[in-house]
GUDREN-906220 format. One record per residue (C-alpha): x, y, z; chain; residue in one letter. Coordinates in steps of 0.5 Angstrom, whole numbers, plus 500, padded with zeros to 3 digits. Example, Ala and Ser with C-alpha at 12.3 -4.5 7.8 and 13.67 -1.06 7.14 Angstrom:
<recs>
<rec <525; 491; 516>; 'A'; 'A'>
<rec <527; 498; 514>; 'A'; 'S'>
</recs>
This chain:
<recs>
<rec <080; 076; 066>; 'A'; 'X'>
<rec <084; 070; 064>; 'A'; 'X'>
<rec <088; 065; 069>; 'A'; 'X'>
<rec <094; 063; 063>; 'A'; 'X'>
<rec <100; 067; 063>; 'A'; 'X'>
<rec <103; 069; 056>; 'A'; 'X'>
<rec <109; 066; 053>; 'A'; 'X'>
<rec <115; 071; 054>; 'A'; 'X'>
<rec <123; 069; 053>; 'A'; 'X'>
<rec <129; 069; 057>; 'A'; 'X'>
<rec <133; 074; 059>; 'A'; 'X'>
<rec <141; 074; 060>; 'A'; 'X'>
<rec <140; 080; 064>; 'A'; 'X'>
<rec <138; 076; 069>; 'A'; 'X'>
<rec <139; 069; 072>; 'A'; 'X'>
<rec <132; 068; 072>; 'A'; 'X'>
<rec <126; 070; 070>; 'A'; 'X'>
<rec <123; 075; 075>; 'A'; 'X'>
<rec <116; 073; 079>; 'A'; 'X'>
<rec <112; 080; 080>; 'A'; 'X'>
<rec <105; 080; 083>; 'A'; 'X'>
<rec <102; 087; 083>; 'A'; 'X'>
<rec <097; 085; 089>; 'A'; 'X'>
<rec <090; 089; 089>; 'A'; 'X'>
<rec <087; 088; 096>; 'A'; 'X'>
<rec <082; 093; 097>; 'A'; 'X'>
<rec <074; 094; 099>; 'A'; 'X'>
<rec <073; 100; 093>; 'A'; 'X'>
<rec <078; 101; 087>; 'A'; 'X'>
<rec <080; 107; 088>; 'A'; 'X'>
<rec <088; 104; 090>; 'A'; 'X'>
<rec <087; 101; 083>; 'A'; 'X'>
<rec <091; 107; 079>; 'A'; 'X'>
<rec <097; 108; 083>; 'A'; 'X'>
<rec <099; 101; 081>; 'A'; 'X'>
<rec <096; 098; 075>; 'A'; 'X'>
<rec <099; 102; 071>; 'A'; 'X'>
<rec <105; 100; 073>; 'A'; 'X'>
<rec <104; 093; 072>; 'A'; 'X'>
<rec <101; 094; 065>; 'A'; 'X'>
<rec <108; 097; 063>; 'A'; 'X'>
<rec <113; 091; 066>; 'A'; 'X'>
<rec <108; 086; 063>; 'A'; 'X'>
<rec <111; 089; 056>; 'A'; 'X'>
<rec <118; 087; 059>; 'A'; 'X'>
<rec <121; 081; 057>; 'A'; 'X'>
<rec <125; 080; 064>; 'A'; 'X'>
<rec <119; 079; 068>; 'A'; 'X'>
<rec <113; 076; 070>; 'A'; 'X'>
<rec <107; 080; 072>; 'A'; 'X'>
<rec <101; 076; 076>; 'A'; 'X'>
<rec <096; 081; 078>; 'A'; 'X'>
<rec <092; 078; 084>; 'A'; 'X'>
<rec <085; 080; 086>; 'A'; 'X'>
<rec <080; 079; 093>; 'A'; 'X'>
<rec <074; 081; 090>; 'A'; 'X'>
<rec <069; 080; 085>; 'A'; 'X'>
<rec <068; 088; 084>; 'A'; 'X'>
<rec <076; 090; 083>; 'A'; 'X'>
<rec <077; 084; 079>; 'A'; 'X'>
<rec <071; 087; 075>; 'A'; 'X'>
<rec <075; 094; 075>; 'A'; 'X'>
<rec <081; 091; 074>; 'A'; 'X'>
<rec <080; 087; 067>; 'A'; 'X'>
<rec <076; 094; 064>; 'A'; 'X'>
<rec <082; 098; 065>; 'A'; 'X'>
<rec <087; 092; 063>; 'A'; 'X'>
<rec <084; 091; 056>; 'A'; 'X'>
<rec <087; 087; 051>; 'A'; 'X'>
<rec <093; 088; 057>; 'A'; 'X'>
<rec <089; 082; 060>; 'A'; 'X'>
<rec <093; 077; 055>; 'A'; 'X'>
<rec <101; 079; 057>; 'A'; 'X'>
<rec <100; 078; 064>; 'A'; 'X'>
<rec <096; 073; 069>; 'A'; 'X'>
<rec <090; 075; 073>; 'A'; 'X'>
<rec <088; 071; 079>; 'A'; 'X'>
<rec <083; 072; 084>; 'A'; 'X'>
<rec <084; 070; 092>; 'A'; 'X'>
<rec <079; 069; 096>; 'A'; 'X'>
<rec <078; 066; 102>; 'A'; 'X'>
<rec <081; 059; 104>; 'A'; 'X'>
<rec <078; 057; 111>; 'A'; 'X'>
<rec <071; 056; 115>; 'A'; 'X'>
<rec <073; 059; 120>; 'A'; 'X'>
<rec <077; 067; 117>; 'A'; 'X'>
<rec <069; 066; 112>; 'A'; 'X'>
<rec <066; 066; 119>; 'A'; 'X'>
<rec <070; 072; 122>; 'A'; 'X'>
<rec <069; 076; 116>; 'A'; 'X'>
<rec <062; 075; 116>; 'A'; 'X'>
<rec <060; 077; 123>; 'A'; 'X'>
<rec <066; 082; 124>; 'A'; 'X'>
<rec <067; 086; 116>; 'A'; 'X'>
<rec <061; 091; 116>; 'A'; 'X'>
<rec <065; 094; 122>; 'A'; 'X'>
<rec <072; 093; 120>; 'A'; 'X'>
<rec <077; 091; 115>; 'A'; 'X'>
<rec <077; 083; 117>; 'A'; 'X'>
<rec <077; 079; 110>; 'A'; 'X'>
<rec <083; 084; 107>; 'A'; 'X'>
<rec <087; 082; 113>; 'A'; 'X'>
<rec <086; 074; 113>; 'A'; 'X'>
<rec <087; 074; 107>; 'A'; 'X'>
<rec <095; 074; 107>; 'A'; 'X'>
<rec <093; 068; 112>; 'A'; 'X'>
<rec <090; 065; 108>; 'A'; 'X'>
<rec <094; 065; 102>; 'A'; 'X'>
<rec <101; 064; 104>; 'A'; 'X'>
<rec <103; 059; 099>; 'A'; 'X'>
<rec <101; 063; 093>; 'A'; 'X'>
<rec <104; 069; 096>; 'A'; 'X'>
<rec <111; 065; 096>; 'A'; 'X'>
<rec <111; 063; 089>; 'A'; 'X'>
<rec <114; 070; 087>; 'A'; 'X'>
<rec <120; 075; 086>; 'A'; 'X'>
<rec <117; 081; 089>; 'A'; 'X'>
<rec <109; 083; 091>; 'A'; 'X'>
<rec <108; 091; 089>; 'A'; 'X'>
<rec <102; 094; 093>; 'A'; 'X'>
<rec <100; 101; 094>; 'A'; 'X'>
<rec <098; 100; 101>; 'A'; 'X'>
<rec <101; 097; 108>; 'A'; 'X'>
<rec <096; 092; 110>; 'A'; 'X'>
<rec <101; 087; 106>; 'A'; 'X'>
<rec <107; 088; 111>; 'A'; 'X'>
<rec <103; 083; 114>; 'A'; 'X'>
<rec <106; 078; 111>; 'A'; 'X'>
<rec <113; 081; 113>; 'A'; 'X'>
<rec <112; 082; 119>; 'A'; 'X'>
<rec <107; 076; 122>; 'A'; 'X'>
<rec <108; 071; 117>; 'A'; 'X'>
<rec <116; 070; 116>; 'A'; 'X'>
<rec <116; 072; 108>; 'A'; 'X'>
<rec <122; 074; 109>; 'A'; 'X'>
<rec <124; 072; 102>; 'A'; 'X'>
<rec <119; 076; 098>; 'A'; 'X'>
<rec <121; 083; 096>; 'A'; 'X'>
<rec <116; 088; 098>; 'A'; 'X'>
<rec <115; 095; 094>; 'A'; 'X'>
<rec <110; 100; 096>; 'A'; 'X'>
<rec <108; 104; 091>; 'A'; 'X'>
<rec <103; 109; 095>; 'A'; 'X'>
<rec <097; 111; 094>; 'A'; 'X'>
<rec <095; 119; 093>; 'A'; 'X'>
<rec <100; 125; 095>; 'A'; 'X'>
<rec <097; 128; 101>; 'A'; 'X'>
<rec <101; 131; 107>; 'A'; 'X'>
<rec <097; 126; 112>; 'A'; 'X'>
<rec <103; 123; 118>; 'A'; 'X'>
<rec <100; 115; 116>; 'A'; 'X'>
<rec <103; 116; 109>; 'A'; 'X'>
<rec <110; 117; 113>; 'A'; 'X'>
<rec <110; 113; 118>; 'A'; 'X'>
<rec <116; 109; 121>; 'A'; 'X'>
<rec <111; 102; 117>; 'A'; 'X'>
<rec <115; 105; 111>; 'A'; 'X'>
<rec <121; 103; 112>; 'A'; 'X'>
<rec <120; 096; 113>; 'A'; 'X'>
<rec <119; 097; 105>; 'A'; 'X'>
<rec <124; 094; 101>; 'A'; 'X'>
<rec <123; 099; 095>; 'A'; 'X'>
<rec <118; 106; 095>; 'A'; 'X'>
<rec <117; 109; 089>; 'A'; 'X'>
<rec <114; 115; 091>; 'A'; 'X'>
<rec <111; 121; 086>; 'A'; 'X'>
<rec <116; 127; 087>; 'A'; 'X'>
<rec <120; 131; 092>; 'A'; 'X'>
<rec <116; 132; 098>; 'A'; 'X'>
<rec <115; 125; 098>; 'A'; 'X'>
<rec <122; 123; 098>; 'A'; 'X'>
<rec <124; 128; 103>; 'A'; 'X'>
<rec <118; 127; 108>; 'A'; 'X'>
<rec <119; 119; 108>; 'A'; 'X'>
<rec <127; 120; 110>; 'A'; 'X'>
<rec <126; 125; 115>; 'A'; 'X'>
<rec <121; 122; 119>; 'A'; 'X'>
<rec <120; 115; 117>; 'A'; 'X'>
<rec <127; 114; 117>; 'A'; 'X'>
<rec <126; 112; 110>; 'A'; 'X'>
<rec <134; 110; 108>; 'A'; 'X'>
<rec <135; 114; 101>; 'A'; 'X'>
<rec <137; 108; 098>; 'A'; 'X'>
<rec <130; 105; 099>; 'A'; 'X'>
<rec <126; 110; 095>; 'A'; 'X'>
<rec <125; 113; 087>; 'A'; 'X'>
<rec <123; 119; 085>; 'A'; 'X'>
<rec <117; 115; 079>; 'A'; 'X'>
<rec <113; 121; 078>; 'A'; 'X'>
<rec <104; 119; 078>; 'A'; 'X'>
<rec <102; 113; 074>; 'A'; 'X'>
<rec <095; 115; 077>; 'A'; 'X'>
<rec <096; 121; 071>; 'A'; 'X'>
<rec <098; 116; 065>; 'A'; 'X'>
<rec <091; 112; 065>; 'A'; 'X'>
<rec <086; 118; 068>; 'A'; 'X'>
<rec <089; 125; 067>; 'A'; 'X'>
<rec <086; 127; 061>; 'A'; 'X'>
<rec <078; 123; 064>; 'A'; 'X'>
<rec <073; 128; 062>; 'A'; 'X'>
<rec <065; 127; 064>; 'A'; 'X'>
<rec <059; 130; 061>; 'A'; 'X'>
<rec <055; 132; 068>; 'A'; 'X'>
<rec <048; 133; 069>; 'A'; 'X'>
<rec <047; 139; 071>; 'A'; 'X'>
<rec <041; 143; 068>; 'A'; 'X'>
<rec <044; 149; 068>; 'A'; 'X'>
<rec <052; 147; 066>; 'A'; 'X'>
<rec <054; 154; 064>; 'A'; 'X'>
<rec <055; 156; 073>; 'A'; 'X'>
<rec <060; 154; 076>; 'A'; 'X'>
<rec <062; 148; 079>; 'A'; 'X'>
<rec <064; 146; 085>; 'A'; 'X'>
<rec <067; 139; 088>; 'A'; 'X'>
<rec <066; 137; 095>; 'A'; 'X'>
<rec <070; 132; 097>; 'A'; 'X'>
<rec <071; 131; 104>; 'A'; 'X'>
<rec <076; 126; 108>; 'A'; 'X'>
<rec <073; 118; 111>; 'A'; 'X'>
<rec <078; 120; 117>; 'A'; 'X'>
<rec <072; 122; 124>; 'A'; 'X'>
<rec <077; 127; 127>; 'A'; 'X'>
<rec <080; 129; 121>; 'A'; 'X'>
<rec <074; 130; 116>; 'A'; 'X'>
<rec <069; 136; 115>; 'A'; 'X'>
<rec <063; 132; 113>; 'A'; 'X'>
<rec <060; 130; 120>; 'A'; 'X'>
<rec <061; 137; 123>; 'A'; 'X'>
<rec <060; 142; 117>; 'A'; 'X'>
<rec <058; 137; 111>; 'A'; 'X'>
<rec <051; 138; 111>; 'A'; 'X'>
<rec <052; 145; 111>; 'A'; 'X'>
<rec <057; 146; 106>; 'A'; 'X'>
<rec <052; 142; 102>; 'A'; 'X'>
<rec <045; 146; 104>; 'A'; 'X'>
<rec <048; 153; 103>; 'A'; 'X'>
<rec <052; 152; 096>; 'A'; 'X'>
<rec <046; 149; 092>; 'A'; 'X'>
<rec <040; 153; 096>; 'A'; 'X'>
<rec <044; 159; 093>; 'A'; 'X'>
<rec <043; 157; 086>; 'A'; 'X'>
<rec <051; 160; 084>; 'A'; 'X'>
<rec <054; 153; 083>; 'A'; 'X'>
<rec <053; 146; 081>; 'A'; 'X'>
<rec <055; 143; 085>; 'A'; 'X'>
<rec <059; 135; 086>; 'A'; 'X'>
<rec <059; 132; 092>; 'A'; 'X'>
<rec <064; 126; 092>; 'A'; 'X'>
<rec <067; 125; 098>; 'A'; 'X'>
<rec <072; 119; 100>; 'A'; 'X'>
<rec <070; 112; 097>; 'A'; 'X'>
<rec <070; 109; 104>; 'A'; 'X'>
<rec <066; 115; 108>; 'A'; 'X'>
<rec <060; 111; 107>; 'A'; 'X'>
<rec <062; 104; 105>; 'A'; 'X'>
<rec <061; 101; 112>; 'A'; 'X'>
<rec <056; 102; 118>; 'A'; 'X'>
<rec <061; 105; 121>; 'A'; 'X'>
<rec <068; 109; 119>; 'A'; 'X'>
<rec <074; 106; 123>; 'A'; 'X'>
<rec <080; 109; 122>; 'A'; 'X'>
<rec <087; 108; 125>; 'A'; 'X'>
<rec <090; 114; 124>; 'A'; 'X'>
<rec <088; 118; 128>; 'A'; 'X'>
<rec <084; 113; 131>; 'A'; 'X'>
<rec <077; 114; 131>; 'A'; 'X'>
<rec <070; 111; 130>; 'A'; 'X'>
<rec <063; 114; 128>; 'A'; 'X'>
<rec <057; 112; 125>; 'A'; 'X'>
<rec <056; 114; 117>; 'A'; 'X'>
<rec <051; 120; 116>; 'A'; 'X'>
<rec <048; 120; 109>; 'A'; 'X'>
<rec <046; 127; 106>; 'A'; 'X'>
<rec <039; 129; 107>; 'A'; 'X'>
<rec <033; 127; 103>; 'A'; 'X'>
<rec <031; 134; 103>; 'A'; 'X'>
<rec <038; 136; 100>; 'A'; 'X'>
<rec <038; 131; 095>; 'A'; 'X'>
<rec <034; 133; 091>; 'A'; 'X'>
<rec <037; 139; 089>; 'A'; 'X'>
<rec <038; 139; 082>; 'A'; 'X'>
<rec <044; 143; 082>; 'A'; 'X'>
<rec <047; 137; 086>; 'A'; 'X'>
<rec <050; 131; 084>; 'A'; 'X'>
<rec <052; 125; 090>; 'A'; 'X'>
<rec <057; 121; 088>; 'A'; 'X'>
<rec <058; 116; 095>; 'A'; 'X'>
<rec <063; 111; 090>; 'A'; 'X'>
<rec <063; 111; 083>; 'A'; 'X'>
<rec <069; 110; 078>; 'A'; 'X'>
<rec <068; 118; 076>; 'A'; 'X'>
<rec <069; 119; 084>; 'A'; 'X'>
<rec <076; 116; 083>; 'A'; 'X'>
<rec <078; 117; 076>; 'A'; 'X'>
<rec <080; 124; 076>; 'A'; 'X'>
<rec <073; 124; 073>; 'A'; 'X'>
<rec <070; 130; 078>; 'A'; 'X'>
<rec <077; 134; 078>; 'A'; 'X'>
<rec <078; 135; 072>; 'A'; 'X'>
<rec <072; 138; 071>; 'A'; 'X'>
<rec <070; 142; 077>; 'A'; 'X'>
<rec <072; 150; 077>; 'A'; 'X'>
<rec <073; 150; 084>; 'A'; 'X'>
<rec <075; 145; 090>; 'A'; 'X'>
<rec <072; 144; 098>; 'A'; 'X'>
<rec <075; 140; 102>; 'A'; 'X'>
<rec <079; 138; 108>; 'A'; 'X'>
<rec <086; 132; 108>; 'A'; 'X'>
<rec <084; 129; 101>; 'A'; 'X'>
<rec <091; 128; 097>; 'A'; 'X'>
<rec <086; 129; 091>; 'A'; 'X'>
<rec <087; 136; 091>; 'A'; 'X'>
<rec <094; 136; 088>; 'A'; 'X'>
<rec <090; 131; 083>; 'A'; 'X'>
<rec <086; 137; 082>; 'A'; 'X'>
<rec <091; 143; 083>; 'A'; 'X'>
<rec <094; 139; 076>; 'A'; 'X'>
<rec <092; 144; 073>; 'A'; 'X'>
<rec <092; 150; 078>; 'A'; 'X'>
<rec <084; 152; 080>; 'A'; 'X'>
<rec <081; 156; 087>; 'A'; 'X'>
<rec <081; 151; 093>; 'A'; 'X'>
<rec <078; 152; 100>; 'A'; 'X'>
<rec <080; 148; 106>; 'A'; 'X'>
<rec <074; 147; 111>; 'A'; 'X'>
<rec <078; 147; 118>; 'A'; 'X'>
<rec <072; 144; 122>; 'A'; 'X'>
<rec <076; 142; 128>; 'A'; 'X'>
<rec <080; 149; 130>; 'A'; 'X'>
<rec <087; 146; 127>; 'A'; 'X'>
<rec <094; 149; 129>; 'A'; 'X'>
<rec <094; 148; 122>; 'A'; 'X'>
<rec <100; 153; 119>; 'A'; 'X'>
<rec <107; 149; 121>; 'A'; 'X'>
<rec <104; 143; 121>; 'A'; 'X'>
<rec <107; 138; 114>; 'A'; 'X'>
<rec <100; 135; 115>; 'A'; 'X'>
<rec <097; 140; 113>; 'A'; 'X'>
<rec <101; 143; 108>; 'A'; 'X'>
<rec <096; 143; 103>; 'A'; 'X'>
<rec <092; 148; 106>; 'A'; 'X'>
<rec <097; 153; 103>; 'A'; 'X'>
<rec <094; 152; 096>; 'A'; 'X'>
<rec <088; 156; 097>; 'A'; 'X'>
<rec <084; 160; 104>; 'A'; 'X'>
<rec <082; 157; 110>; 'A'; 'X'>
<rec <075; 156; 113>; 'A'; 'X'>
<rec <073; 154; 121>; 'A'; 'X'>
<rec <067; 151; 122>; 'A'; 'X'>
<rec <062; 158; 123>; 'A'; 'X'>
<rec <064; 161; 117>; 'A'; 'X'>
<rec <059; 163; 112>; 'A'; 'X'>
<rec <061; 158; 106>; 'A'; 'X'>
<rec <058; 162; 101>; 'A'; 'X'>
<rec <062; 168; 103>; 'A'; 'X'>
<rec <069; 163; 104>; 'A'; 'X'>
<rec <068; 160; 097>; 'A'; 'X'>
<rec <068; 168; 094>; 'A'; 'X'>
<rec <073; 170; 098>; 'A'; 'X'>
<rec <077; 163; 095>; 'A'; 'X'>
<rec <076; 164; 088>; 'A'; 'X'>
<rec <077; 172; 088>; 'A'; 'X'>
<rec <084; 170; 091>; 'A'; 'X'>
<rec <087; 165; 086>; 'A'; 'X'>
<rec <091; 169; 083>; 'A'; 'X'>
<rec <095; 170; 090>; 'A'; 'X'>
<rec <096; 162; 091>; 'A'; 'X'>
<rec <097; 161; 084>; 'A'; 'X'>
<rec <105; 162; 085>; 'A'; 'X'>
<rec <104; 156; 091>; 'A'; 'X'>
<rec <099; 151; 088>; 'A'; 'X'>
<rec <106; 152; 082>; 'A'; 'X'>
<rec <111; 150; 087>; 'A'; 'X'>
<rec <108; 145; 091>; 'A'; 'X'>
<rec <106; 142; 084>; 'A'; 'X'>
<rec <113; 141; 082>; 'A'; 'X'>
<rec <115; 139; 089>; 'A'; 'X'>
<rec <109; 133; 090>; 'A'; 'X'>
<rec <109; 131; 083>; 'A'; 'X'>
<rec <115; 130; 078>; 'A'; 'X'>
<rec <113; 130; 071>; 'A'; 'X'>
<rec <118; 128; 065>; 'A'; 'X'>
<rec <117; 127; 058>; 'A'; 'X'>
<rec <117; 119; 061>; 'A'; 'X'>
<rec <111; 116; 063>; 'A'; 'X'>
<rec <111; 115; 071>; 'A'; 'X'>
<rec <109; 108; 070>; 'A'; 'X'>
<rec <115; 107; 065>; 'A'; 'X'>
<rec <119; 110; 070>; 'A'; 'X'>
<rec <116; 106; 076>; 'A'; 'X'>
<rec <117; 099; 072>; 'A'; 'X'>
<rec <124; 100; 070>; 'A'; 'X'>
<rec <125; 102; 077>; 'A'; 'X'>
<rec <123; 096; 081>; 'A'; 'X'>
<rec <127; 092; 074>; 'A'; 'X'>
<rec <133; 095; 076>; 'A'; 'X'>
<rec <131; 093; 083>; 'A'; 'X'>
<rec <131; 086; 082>; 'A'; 'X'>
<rec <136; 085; 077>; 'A'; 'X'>
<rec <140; 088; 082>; 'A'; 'X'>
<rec <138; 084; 088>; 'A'; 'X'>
<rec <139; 077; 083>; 'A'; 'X'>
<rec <146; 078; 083>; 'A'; 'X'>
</recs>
């Protein structure tokens, strides 16, 4: 990645050219696509500016393959940290939570102020808002996945300047319980689609002709199904030799020591599957991969299992059985939270697996009507890409906020 900006000209659209920094401040790459995108389609825009910042050296790794020969219509920069004593924070305190993503901001304040507007897909950035006094820099939120969880309609959202959001749901859950006001939020589609929706991946399996099923269980301790079931769910799919089966659960689920989660908040030490399940050759482990954030995994299982991940639209992109693992006894049926679990049968935690994936795929036809409708619902599809419409959308924002 190059630190020189390209040379663009003038536009009298606006009074002056607007300063766009896509921020990319994550521990894993798997928020990379809900923006990136994004950014690529408004550096072809004369009007704009776009810096793309980066925290660490694997995002801006990631980062500069998926850009390509993009790389040379924007500037790349990556940040780090500015003081002895946030690299001595982070050194005790990052393997149990998050402190170098936080201190960040801090740290880079002066760089921060320099821009127009700073696109995210994630909320840590408020702090720069609502700590550090940034009042002046625009923030839009891009988000990242299309899942049901409360913490992505949160009253946070509304600090936003701008939302783009990936289709209806989305919209009407931020204005309702958020208090998101309508006026804040664009219905954009997902950019996620325009750069993975078509990654296909040649799998490992000796057998390729069986069926494969994907488990991609949440990070979230009070939430997810692997501390309770995982293991489990793992032993009987392979042990009976029926499936093929992909476990790529959430990035994060094994990234630290400790998973801690905010909301709900919770604590619990990682277990990493067993030796003696690991070795089954119908089995592939993916704790972290690119292919376990690019669609890759998806795209080609036949069959999905998992609990709150937002994957599952990703995956009902093309509509296929899923099963839902209810490993905490949820009063699930009225809940927004877990809307989701109308795509395809639901299994507590005592049920047989095997039993509850047959029962999944010899009912699809029933769900298929459902994954139809909450697919319009989750995700709006034109003949415009998403990432053209979400750069035109926070173009129009800023040309209306600069007169």
């Amino acid at each position: 990645m190059h630190a020189g900006p390209s040379p663009k000209s003038k536009s009298a659209l606006f009074k002056k050219k607007q300063k766009v920094c896509f921020l990319f401040n994550h521990d894993q790459t798997h928020q990379v696509a809900h923006s990136l995108p994004i950014a690529m389609a408004m550096a072809r825009d004369k009007r704009v500016d776009v810096t793309i910042a980066t925290t660490n050296d694997q995002i801006t790794s990631y980062v500069s393959e998926v850009l390509g020969p993009s790389a040379c219509e924007v500037t790349c920069f990556q940040l780090d940290l500015n003081s002895a004593i946030s690299r001595g924070v982070t050194a005790f305190l990052d393997g149990l939570v998050p402190a170098r993503k936080l201190l960040m901001y801090r740290d880079n304040l002066g760089f921060f102020r320099q821009f127009d507007a700073l696109v995210v897909s994630e909320k840590s950035s408020l702090l720069l808002k609502k700590r550090y006094g940034l009042d002046g820099l625009k923030l839009i939120h891009t988000r990242h996945g299309a899942g049901d969880r409360a913490i992505g309609f949160n009253k946070e959202s509304s600090l936003f300047d701008l939302i783009l959001v990936s289709g209806p749901k989305i919209a009407r859950r931020l204005q309702k319980e958020a208090e998101v006001p309508a006026q804040k939020i664009r219905i954009a589609g997902y950019s996620k689609f325009d750069l993975f929706g078509n990654t296909r991946l040649r799998l490992p399996f000796a057998n390729p002709a069986l069926p494969t099923v994907v488990y991609n269980p949440h990070v979230s301790p009070r939430l997810s199904s692997w501390p309770a079931m995982g293991e489990r769910v793992l032993r009987e799919l392979t042990g009976s030799n029926r499936y093929n089966v992909i476990f790529a659960p959430h990035v994060m689920l094994f990234a630290r020591k400790f998973v801690v989660t905010v909301s709900p908040p919770a604590i619990s030490l990682t277990r990493r599957p067993s030796r003696e399940i690991s070795q089954h050759a119908n089995l592939l482990i993916d704790l972290g991969s690119d292919a376990s954030t690019n669609m890759a995994y998806t795209n080609a299982a036949d069959i999905y299992v998992g609990d709150v991940s937002s994957q599952v639209y990703e995956f009902i992109r093309k509509p296929r059985p899923c099963l839902h693992l209810d490993a905490q006894g949820v009063n699930w049926q009225s809940d927004p939270d877990y809307s989701h679990w109308r795509l395809g049968p639901v299994a507590g935690r005592d049920q047989d697996v095997l039993a509850a994936v047959d029962e999944a795929v010899a009912s699809h036809a029933d769900y298929l009507p459902v994954q139809k409708a909450m697919l319009k619902d989750t995700f709006s599809m034109t003949e415009e890409l998403a990432s053209d419409r979400s750069a035109r959308a926070i173009i129009e924002f800023l040309d209306a906020k600069s007169h």
